[in-house]
C-alpha positions in Angstrom: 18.0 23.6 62.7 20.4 20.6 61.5 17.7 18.4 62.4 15.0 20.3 59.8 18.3 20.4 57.1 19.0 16.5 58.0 15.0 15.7 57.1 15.0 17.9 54.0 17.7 16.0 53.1 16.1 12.7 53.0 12.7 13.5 51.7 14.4 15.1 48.6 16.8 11.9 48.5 14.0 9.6 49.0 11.6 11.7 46.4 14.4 11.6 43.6 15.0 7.8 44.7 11.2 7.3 43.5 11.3 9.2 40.3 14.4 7.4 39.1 12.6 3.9 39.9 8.8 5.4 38.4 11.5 6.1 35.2 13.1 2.7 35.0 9.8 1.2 35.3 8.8 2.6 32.2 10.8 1.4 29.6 10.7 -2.1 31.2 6.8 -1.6 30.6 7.0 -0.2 26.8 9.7 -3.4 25.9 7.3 -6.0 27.3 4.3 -4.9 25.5 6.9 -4.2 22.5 7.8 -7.9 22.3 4.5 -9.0 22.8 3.7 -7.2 19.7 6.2 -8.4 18.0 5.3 -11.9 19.0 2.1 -12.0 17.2 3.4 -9.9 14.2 5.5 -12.8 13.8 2.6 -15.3 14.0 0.5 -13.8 11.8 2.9 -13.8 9.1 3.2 -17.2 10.0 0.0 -17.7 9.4 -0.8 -15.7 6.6 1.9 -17.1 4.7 0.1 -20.7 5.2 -3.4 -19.2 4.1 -2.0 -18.1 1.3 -0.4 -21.6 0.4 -3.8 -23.3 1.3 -5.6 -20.7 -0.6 -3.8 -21.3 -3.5 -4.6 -25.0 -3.7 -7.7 -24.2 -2.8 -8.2 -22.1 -6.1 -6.9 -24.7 -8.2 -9.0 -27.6 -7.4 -12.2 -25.6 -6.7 -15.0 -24.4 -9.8 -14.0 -21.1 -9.2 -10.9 -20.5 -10.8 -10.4 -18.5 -13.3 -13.4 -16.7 -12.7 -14.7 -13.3 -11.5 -14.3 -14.4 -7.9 -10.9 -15.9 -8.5 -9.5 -12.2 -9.9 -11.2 -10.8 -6.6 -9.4 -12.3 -4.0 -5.8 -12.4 -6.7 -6.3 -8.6 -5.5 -7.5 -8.9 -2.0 -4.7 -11.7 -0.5 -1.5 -9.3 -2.2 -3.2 -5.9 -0.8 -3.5 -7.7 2.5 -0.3 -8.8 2.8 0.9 -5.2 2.1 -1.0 -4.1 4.0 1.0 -6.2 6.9 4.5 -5.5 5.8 3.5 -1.6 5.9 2.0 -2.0 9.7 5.6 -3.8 10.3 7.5 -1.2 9.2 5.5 1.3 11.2 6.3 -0.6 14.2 9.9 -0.9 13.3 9.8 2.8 13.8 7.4 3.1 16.6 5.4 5.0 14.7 2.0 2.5 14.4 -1.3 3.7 15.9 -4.9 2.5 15.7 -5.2 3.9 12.0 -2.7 1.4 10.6 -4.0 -1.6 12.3 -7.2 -0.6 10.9 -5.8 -0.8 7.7 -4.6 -4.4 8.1 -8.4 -5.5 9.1 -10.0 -3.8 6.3 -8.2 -5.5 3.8 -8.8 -9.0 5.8 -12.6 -8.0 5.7 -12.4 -7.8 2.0 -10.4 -11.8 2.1 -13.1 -12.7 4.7 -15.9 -11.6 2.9 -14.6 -13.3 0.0 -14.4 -17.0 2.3 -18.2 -15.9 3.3 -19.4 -15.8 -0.4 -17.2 -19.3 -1.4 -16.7 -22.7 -0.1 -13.4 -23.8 -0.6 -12.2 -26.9 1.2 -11.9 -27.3 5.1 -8.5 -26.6 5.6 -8.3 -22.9 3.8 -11.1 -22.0 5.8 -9.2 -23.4 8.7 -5.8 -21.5 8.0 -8.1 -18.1 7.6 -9.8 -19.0 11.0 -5.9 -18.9 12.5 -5.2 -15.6 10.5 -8.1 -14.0 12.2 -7.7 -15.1 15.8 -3.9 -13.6 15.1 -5.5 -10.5 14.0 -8.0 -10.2 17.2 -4.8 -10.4 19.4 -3.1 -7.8 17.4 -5.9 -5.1 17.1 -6.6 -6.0 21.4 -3.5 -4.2 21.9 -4.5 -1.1 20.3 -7.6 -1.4 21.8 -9.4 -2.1 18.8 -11.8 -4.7 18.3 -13.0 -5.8 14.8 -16.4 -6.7 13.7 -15.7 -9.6 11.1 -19.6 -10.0 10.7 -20.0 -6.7 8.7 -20.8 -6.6 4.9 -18.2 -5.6 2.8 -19.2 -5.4 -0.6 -17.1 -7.0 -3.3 -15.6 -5.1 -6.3 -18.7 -4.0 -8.5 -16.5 -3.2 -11.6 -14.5 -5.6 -13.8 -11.3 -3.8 -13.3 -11.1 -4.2 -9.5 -11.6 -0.5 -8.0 -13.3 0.0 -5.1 -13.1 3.9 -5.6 -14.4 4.3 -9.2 -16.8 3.0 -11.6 -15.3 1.0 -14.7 -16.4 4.7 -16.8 -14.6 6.6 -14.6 -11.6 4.3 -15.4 -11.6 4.5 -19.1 -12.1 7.9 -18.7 -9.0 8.5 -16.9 -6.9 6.2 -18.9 -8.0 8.3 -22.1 -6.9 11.4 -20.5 -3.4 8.9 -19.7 -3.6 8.1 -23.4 -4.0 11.6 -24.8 -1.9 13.4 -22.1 1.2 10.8 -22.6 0.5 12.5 -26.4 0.9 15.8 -25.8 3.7 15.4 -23.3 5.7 13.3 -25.9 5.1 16.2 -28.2 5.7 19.3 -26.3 9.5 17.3 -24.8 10.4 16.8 -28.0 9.9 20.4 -29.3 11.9 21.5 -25.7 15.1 19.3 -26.7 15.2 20.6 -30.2 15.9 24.2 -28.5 18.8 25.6 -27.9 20.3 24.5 -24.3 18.6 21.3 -24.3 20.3 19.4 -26.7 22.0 17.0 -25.1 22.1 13.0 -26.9 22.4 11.0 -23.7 19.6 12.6 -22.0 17.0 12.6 -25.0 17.7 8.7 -26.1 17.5 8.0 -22.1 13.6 10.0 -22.2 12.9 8.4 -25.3 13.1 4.8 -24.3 11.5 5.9 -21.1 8.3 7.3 -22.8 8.3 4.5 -25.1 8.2 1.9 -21.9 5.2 4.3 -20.3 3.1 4.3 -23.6 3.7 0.4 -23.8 2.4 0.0 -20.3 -0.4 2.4 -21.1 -1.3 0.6 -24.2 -1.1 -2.6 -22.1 -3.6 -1.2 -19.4 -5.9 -0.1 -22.2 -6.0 -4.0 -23.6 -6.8 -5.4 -20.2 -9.1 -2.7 -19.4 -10.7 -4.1 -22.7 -10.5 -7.8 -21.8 -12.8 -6.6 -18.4 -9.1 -7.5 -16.6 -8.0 -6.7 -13.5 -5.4 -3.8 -13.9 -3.9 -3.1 -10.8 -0.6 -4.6 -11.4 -0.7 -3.3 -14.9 -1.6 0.7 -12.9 1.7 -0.6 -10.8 3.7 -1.0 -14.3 2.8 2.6 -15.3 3.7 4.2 -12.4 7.4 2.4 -12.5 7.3 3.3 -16.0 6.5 6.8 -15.4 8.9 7.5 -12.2 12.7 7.7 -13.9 10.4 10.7 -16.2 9.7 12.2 -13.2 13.0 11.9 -11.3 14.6 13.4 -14.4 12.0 16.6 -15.3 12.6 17.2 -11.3 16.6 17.6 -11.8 15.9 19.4 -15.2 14.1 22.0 -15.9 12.7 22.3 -19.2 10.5 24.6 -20.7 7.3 25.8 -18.9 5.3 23.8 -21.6 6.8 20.6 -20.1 6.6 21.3 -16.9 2.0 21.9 -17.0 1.8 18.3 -19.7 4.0 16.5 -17.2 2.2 17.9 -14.1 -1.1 17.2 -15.5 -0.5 13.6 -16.7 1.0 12.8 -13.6 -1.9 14.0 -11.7 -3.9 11.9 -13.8 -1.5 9.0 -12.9 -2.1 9.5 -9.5 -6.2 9.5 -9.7 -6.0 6.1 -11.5 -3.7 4.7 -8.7 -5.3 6.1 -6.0 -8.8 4.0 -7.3 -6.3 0.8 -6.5 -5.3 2.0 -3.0 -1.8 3.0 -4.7 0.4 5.8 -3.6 3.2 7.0 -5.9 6.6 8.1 -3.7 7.5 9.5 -6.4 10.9 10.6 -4.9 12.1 7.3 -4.0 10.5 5.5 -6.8 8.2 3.4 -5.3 4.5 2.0 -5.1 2.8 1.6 -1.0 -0.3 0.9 -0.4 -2.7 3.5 1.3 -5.4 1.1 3.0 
């Protein structure tokens, strides 16, 4: 009987003894995989960072600037770079998956397509070939693999959305135009009640709508000028966000409350065409790709 007690004994030692070392193990695997990662996050920035340099030479030397194709890939480089520094952060966290490094190759498809359609000089096409073979080892641990022959088409409106047609944009920045109108109209009438009155706060709002409606106007005049207007969508949304951080901490009248809601909504539709998403909390622009 002490000898069956004596062998128990060791076969549960030995059987904890195993799951402690199958537990070590682990971690060891998840930090060497983890560094890895991190060692090719850091050379593709690396190597981004020297496409962009060569790009920009490229563009200034080549018969191409300042034309249609020029404004493309002015859009495409900045989206894919954010799109990097959002799959770093994601990683920071442990929190990136196969959707995220997806992201990051569908806005290089958009660069590459660009290098497709244009000859630039040897050494840009070069620095992109580096940026892609850094992109390759980065998607192979997610088990993703990229097909960098596939068509993607170019922007087919002059203001640089993928999502919407160049109607559906002037449509939506009429409704920006008229709703910023009726909002302005309806928060004036709510601070001239009783209970709302308060200096400070109106002259603050005041300056605030009169920064949106100049970014607004500024959006219309580029829209115009068959511009791109993403950074100028970027402008109205920081112009927009102190309006909302304040209507959040103050409510007004219900009449406020529906213009606001609606013109933000409409704020939101015109971003989203640029792959933009408001945090309206925290007062800041990410990108969505």
């Amino acid at each position: 009987m002490k000898n069956l007690k004596r062998i128990v004994s060791v076969v549960v030692l030995f059987a904890f003894s195993v799951v402690g070392v199958c537990a070590q193990r682990q971690p060891q695997s998840y930090r060497i995989n983890d560094r890895k990662v991190s060692l090719i996050l850091q050379r593709l920035e690396r190597s981004s960072s020297q496409f962009r340099n060569s790009l920009n030479s490229a563009l200034l030397q080549s018969s191409i600037d300042q034309t249609r194709s020029e404004n493309d890939i002015n859009t495409f480089e900045p989206g894919f770079e954010t799109a990097i520094h959002q799959f770093r952060s994601q990683f920071g966290r442990h929190l990136e998956g196969v959707a995220d490094i997806e992201s990051v190759l569908g806005q290089a498809s958009l660069i590459n397509g660009f290098m497709a359609r244009n000859r630039l000089n040897t050494k840009v096409h070069s620095d992109w070939a580096g940026v892609r073979t850094d992109l390759n080892g980065l998607a192979h641990f997610y088990g993703v693999t990229w097909n960098w022959s596939r068509q993607v088409p170019a922007p087919t409106n002059s203001s640089g959305s993928l999502q919407l047609s160049d109607g559906d944009i002037n449509k939506l920045i009429q409704r920006l135009e008229t709703g910023g109108d009726t909002f302005r109209t309806s928060l004036t009438e709510a601070f001239g009640e009783t209970g709302y009155a308060q200096a400070i706060p109106e002259r603050a709002m005041n300056n605030d709508l009169r920064s949106l409606k100049r970014e607004t106007n500024q959006l219309r005049i580029q829209f115009d000028n068959k511009q791109q207007i993403s950074s100028n969508v970027e402008l109205v949304i920081a112009r927009a966000a102190p309006i909302d951080t304040y209507l959040r901490k103050n409510l007004l009248t219900r009449q406020v409350q529906n213009d606001w809601s609606s013109l933000r909504a409409d704020i939101n539709k015109l971003a989203g065409a640029f792959n933009l998403s408001p945090n309206w909390e925290n007062a800041r622009i990410r990108s969505m790709q």
